[in-house]
C-alpha positions as a Markdown table, in Angstrom:
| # | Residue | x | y | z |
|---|---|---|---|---|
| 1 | Unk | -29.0 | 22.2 | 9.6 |
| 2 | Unk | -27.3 | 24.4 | 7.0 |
| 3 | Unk | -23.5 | 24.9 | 7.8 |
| 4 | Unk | -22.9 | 27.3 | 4.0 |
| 5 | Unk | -20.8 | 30.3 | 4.6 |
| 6 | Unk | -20.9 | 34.1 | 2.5 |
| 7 | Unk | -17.9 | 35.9 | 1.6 |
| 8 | Unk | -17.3 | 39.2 | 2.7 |
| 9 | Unk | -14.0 | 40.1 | 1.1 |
| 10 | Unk | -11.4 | 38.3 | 1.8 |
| 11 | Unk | -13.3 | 36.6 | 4.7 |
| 12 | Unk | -16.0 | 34.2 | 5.3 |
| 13 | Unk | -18.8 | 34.4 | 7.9 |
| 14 | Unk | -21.4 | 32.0 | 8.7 |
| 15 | Unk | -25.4 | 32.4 | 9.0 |
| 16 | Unk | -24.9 | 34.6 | 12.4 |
| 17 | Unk | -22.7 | 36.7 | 10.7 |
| 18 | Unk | -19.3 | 35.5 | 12.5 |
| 19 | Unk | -16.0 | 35.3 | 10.9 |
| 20 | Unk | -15.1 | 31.4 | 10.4 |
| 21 | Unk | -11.7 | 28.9 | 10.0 |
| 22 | Unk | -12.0 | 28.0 | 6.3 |
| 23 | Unk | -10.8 | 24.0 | 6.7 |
| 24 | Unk | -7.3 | 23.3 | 4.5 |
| 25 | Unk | -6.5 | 19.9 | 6.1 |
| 26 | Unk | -9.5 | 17.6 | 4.6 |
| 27 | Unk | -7.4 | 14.4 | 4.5 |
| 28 | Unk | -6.0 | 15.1 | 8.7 |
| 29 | Unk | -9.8 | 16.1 | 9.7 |
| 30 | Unk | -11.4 | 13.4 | 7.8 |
| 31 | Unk | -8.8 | 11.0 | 9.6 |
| 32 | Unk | -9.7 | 12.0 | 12.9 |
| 33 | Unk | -13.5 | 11.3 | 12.6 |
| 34 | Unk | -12.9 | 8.3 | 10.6 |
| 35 | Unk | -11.1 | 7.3 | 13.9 |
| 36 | Unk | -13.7 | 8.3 | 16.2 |
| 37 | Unk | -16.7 | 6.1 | 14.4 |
| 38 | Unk | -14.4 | 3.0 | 14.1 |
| 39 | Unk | -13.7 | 4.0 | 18.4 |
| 40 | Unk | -17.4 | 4.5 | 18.8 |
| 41 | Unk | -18.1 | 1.1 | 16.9 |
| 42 | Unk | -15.8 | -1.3 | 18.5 |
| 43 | Unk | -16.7 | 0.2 | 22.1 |
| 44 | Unk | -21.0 | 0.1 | 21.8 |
| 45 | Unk | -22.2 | 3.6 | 20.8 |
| 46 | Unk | -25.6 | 4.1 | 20.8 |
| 47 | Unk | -27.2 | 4.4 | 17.1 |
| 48 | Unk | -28.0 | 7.9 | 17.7 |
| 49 | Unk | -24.3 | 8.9 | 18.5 |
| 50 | Unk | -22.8 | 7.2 | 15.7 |
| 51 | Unk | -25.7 | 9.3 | 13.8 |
| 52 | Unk | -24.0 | 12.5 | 15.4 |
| 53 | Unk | -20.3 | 11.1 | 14.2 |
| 54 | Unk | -21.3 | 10.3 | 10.9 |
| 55 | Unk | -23.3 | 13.7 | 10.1 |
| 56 | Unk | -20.6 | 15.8 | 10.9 |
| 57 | Unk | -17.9 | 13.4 | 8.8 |
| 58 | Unk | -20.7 | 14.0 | 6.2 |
| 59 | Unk | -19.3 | 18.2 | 7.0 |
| 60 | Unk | -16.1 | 17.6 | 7.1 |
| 61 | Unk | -16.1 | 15.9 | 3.3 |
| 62 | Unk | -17.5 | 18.8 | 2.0 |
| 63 | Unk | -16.4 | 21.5 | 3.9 |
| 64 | Unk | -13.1 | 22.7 | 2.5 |
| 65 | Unk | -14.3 | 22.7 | -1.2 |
| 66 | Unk | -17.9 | 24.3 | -0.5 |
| 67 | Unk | -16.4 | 26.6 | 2.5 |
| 68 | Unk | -18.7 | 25.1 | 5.7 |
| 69 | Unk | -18.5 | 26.1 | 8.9 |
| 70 | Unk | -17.5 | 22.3 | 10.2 |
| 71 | Unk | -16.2 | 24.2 | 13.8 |
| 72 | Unk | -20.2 | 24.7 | 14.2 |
| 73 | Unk | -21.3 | 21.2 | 12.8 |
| 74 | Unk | -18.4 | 19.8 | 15.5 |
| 75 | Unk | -20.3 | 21.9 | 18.0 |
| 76 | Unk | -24.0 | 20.8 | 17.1 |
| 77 | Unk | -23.0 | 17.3 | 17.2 |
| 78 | Unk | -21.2 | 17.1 | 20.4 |
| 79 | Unk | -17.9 | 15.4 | 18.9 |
| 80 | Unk | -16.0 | 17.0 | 22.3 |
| 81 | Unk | -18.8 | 14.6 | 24.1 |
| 82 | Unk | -18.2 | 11.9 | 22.2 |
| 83 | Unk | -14.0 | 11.8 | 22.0 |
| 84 | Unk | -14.3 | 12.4 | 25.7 |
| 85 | Unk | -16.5 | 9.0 | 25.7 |
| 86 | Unk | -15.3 | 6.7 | 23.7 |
| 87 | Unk | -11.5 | 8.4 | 23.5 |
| 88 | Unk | -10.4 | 8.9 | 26.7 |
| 89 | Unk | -6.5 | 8.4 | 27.5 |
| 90 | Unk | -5.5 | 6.2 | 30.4 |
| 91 | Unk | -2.5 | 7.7 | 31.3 |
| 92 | Unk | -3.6 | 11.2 | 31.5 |
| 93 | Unk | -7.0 | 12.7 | 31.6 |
| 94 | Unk | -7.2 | 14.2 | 27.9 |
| 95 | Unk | -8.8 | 12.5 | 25.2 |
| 96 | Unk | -9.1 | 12.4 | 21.3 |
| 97 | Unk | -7.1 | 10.5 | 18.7 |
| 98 | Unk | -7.2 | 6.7 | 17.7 |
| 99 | Unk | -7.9 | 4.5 | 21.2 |
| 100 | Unk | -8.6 | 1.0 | 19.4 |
| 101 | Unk | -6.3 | -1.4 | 18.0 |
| 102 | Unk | -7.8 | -1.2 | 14.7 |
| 103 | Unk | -8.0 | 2.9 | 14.1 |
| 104 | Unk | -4.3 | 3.1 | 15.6 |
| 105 | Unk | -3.0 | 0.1 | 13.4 |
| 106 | Unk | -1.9 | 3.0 | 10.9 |
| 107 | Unk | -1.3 | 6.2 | 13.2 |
| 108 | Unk | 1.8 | 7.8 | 12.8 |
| 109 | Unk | 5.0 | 7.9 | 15.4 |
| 110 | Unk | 8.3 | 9.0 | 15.2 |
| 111 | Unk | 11.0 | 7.2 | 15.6 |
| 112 | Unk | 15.0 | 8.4 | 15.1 |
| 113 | Unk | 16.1 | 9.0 | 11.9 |
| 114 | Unk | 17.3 | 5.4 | 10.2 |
| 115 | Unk | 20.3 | 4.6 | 8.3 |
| 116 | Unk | 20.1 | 2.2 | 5.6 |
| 117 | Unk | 18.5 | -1.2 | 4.7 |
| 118 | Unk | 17.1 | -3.1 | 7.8 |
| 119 | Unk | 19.1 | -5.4 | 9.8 |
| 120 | Unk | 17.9 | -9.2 | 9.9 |
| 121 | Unk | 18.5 | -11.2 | 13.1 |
| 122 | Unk | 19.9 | -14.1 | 11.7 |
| 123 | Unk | 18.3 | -16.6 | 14.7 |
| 124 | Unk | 14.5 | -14.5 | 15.2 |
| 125 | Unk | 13.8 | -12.6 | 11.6 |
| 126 | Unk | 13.0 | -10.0 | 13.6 |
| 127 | Unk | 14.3 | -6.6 | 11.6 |
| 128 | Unk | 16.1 | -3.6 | 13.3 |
| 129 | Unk | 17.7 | -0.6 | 11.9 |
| 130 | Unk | 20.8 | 1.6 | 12.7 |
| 131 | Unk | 19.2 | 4.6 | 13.9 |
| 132 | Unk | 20.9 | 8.3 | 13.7 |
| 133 | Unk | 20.8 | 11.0 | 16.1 |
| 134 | Unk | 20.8 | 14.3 | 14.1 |
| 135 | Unk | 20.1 | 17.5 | 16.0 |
| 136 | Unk | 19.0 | 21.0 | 14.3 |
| 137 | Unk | 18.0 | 24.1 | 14.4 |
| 138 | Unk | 14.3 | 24.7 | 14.0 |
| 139 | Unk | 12.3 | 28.0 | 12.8 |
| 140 | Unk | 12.3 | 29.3 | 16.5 |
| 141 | Unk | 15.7 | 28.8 | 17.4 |
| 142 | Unk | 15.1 | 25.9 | 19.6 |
| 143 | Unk | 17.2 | 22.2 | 18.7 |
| 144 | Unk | 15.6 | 19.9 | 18.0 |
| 145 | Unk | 16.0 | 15.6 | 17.2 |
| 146 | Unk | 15.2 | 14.9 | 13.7 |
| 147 | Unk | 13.3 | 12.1 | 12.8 |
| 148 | Unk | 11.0 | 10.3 | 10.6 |
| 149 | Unk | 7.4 | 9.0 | 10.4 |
| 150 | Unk | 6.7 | 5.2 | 11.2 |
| 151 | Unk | 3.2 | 3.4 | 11.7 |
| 152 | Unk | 2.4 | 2.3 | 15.4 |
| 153 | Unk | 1.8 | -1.6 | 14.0 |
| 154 | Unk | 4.8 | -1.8 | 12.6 |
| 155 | Unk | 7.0 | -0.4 | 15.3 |
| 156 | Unk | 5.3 | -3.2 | 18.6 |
| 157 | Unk | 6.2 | -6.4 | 18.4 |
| 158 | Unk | 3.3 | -7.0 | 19.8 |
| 159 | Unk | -0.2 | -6.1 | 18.5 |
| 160 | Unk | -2.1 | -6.0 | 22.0 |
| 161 | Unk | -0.5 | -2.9 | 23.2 |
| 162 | Unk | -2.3 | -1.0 | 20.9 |
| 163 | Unk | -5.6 | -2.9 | 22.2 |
| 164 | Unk | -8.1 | -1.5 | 24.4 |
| 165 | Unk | -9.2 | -5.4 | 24.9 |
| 166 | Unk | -12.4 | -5.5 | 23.2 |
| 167 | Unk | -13.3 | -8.8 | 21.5 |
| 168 | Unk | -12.9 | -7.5 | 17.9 |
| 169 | Unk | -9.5 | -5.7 | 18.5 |
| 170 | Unk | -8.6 | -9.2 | 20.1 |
| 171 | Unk | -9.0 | -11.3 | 17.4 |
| 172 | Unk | -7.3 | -8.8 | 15.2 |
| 173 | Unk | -4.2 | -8.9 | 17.6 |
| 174 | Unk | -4.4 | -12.3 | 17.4 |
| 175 | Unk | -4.2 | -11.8 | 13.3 |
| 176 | Unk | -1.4 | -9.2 | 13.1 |
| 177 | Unk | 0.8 | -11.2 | 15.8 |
| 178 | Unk | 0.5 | -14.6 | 13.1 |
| 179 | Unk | 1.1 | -12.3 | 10.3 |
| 180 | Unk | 4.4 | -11.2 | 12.4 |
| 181 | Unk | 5.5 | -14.5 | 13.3 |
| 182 | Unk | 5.5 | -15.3 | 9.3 |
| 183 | Unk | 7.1 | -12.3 | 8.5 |
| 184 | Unk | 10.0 | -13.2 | 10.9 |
| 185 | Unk | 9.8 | -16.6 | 9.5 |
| 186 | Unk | 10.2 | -15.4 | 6.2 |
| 187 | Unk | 13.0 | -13.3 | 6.9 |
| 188 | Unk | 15.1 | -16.0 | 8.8 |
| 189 | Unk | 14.6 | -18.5 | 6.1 |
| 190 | Unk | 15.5 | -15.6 | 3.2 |
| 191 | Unk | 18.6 | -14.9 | 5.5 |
| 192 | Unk | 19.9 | -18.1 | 5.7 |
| 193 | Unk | 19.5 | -19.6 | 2.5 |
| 194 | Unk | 22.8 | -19.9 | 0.7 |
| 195 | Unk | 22.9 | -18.3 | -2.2 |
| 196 | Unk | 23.5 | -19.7 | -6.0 |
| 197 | Unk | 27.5 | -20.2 | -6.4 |
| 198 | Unk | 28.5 | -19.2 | -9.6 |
| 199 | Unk | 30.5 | -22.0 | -11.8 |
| 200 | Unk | 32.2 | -21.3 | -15.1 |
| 201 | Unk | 31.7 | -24.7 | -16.1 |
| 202 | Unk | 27.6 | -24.6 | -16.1 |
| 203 | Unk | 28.3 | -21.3 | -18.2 |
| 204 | Unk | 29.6 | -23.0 | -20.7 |
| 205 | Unk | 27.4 | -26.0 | -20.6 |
| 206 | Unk | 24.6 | -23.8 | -20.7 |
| 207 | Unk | 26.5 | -20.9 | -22.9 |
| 208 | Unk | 23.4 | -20.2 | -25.6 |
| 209 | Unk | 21.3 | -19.8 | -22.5 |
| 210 | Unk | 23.8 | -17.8 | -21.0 |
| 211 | Unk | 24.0 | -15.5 | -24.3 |
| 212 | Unk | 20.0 | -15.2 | -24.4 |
| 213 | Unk | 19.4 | -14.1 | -21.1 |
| 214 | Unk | 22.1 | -11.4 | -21.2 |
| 215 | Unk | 20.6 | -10.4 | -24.7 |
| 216 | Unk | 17.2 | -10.3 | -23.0 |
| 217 | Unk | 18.8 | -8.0 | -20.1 |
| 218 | Unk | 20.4 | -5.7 | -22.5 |
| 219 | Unk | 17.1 | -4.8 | -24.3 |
| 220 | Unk | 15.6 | -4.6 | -21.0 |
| 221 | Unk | 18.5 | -2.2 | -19.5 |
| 222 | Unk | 18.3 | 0.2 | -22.2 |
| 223 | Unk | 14.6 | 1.2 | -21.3 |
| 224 | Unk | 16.2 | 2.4 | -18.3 |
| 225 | Unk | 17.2 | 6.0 | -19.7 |
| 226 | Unk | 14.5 | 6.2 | -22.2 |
| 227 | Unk | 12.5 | 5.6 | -18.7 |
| 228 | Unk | 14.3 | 8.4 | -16.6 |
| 229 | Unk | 13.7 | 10.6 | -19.3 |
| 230 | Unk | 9.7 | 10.5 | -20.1 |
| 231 | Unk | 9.7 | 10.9 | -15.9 |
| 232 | Unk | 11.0 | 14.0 | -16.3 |
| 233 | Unk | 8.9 | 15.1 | -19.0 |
| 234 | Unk | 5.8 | 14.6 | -17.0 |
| 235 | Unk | 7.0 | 15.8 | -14.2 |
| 236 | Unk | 7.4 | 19.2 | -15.9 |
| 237 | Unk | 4.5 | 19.1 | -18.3 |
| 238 | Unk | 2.6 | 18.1 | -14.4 |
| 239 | Unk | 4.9 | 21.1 | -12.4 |
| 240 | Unk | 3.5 | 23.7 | -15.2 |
| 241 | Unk | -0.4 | 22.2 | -14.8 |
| 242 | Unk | -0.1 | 23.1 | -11.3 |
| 243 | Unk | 1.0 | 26.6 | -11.7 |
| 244 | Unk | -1.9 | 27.5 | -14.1 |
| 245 | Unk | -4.4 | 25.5 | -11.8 |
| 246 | Unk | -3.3 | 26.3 | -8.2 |
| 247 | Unk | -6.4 | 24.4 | -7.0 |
| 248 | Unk | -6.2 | 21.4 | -8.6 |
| 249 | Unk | -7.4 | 18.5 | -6.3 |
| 250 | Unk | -5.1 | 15.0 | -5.4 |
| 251 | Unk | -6.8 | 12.8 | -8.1 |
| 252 | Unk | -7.0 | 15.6 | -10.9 |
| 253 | Unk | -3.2 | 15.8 | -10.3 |
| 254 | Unk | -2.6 | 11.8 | -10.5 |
| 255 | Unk | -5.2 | 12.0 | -13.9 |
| 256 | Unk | -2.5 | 15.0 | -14.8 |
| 257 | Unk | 0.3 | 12.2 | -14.0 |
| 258 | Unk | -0.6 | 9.7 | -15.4 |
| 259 | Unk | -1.9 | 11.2 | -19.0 |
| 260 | Unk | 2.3 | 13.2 | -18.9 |
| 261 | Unk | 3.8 | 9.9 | -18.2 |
| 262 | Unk | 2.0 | 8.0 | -21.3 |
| 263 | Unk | 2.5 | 10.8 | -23.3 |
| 264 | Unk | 6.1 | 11.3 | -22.4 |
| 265 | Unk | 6.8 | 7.3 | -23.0 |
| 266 | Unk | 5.4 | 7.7 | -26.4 |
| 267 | Unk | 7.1 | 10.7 | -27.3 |
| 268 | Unk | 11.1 | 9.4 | -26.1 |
| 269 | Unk | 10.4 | 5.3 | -27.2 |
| 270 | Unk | 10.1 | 4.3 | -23.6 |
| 271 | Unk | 8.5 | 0.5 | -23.2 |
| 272 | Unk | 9.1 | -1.7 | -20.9 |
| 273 | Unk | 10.4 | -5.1 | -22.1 |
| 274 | Unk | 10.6 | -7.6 | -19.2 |
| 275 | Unk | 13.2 | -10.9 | -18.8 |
| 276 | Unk | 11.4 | -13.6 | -20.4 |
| 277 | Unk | 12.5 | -16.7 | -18.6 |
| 278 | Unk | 12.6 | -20.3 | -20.5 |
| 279 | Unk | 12.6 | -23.6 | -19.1 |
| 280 | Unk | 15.9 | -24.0 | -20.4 |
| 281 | Unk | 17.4 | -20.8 | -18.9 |
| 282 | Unk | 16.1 | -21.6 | -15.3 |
| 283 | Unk | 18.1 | -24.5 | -15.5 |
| 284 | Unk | 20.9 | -22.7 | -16.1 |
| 285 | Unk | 20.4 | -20.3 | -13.5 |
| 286 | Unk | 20.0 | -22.9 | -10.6 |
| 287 | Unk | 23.4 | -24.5 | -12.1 |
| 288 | Unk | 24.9 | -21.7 | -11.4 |
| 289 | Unk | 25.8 | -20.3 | -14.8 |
| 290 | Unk | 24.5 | -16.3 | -13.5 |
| 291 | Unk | 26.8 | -14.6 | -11.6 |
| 292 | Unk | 25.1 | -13.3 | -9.1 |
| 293 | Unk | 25.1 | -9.7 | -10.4 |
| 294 | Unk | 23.6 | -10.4 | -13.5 |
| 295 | Unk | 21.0 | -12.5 | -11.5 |
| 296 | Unk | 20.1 | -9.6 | -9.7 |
| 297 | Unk | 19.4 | -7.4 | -12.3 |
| 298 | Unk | 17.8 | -10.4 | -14.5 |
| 299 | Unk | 15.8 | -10.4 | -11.4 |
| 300 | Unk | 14.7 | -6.8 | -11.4 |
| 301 | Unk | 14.3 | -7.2 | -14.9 |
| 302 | Unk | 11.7 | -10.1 | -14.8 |
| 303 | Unk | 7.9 | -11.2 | -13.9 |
| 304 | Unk | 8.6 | -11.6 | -10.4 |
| 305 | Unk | 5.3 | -13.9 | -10.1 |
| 306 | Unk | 6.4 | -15.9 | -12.6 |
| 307 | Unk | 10.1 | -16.3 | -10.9 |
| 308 | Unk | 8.1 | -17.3 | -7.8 |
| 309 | Unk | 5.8 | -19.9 | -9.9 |
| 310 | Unk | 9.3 | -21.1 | -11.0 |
| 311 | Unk | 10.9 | -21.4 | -7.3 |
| 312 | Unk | 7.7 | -22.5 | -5.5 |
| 313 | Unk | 5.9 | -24.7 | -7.9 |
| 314 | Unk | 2.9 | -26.8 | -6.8 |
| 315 | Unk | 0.7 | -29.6 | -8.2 |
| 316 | Unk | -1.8 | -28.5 | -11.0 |
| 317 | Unk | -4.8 | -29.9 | -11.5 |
| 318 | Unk | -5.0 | -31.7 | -15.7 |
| 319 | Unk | -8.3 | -32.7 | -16.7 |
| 320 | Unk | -9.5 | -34.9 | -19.2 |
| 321 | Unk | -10.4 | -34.3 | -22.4 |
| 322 | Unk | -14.4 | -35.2 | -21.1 |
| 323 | Unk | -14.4 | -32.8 | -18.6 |
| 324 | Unk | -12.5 | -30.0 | -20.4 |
| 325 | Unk | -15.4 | -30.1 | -22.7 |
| 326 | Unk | -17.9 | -30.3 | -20.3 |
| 327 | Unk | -16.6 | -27.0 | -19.1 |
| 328 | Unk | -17.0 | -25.5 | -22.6 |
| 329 | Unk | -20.2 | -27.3 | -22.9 |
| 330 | Unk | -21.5 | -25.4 | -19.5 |
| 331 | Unk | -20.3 | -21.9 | -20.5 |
| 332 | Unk | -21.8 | -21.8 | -23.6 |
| 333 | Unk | -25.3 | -22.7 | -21.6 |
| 334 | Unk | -24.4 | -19.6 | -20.0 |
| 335 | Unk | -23.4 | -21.6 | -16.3 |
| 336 | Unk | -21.2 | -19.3 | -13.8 |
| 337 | Unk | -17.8 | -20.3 | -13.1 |
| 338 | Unk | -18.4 | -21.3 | -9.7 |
| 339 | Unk | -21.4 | -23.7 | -10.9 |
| 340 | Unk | -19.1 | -25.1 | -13.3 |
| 341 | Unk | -16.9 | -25.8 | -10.5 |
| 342 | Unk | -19.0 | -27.4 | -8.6 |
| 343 | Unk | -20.5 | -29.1 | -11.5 |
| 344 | Unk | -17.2 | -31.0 | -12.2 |
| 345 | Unk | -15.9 | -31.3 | -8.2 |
| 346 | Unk | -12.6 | -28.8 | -8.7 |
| 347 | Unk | -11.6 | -25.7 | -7.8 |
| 348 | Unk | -13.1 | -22.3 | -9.6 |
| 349 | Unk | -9.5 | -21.4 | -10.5 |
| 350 | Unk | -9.0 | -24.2 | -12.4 |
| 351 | Unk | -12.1 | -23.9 | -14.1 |
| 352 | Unk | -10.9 | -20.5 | -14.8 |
| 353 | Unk | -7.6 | -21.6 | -16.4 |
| 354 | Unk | -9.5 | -23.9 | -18.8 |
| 355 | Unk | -11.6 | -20.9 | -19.7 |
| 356 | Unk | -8.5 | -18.3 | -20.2 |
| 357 | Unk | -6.6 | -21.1 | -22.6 |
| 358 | Unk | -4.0 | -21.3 | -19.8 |
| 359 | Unk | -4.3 | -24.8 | -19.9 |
């Protein structure tokens, strides 16, 4: 069925000749059917409903860029039918919107407007913030709260209460509540570590270490400007784009970004030059020879993988000199990493790491 519109001035009408909505909300519309298949999906629809939900999403793609009458596609496919089915609200008797676990995960609420950095409950992890209660003035004259957009997952403690209890969105729950209780976890311990007491007698012990980190930092730091400048330079070479090309779509805009930003760096000298951290300099930094300003922006500064290589290390995996040719032996012969693997009884990252020359 064809859903193509004409334009009659500064209007469009559809095959019967009536005046239609043009669709300007793509990413909302396309959210909202998204929603309804995963719905239909967890809850048992029928292969010929989810047929109906997928051929009007199939509308909805298409139907702000090539002008389609998507109101008459919603119509054709009964999508009222279907939210009413497998959307229904408990507590009242409308329907529509996300009603599984999994497609209300990400939904937006509002919450009060927050102040600040989160606050860490020293004895759960659990993180809470100082919330703010700002009244205004809206377009109609009417006060109103203001507030800010938060995701439904992240605001329950507790993943079922955005279940409607089938099996899927129960194991899922079950997921997101262990992913919780780390996070919590995670947050107590970070909270209640003690932090790196700074000692002037490790500085000097460890003074040329001392003297190449800050050296490090300084090169590092005076990116910064360099930085904020070639930002600004895209963001006006990017500001102009849009003003000759109104109608430029999300990822032409990011290409546009992204094509300023390298440009700009090149033109002003800006480069990133991270922290390199030696063996010799971590010591110095768990003696205690950083104050903890400079470790901070060291920290900021650095490979923060390679910091966490360096503050959770674990057992590698050395091979002998047999078996580290018998992986070069296998490649060559054109073998698959995970065959070598298996091959040799190890892992395919370590098999990898002999590969790379990381070992």
């Amino acid at each position: 069925m064809s859903y193509g519109t004409v334009k009659k001035g500064d209007d469009y009408c559809n095959s019967s000749g009536q005046k239609i909505k043009i669709m300007k909300n793509t990413q909302t519309e396309m959210g909202k059917i998204s929603n309804l298949i995963t719905d239909m999906t967890l809850k048992g629809a029928t292969q010929d409903e989810l047929a109906r939900a997928v051929r009007h999403s199939m509308v909805v793609i298409d139907a702000e860029k090539h002008k389609l009458d998507y109101k008459k596609s919603e119509q054709d496919n009964g999508i009222t039918a279907l939210k009413k089915k497998y959307q229904a609200h408990d507590d009242d008797d409308g329907y529509g919107g996300a009603s599984t676990l999994i497609s209300r995960a990400k939904s937006e609420t509002s919450v009060l407007k927050r102040k600040g950095s989160p606050i860490i409950d020293k004895e759960t992890g659990e993180q809470s913030w100082k919330s703010v209660r700002e009244e205004y003035i809206d377009k109609n004259g009417k006060t109103q709260v203001r507030t800010q957009k938060s995701a439904k997952m992240a605001e329950t403690r507790d993943a079922r209460t955005l279940s409607s209890g089938t099996p899927q969105e129960e194991a899922y729950a079950d997921y997101a509540n262990t992913m919780k209780s780390l996070a919590n976890q995670a947050r107590r311990e970070m909270v209640n570590s003690g932090k790196i007491a700074y000692s002037a007698s490790a500085k000097q012990t460890y003074q040329t270490e001392v003297d190449s980190l800050m050296g490090k930092l300084n090169v590092a730091l005076k990116n910064a400007p360099r930085e904020r400048q070639a930002q600004t330079m895209a963001n006006s070479i990017v500001a102009a784009k849009k003003i000759d090309n109104p109608d430029m779509t999300k990822a032409e805009i990011k290409k546009a970004n992204q094509q300023a930003l390298t440009a700009a760096r090149t033109a002003v000298g800006a480069k990133r030059t991270p922290v390199e951290i030696t063996d010799r300099e971590w010591e110095a930094i768990q003696a205690g020879a950083i104050s903890e300003n400079k470790l901070t922006q060291i920290l900021n500064n650095t490979n923060i993988d390679t910091v966490r290589q360096r503050a959770t290390p674990r057992a590698t995996t050395t091979l002998s000199s047999a078996k580290v040719n018998r992986i070069a032996a296998l490649n060559a012969s054109g073998y698959s990493t995970a065959e070598i693997a298996a091959a040799l009884g190890v892992s395919s990252s370590t098999v990898s790491k002999y590969l790379n020359g990381k070992e």
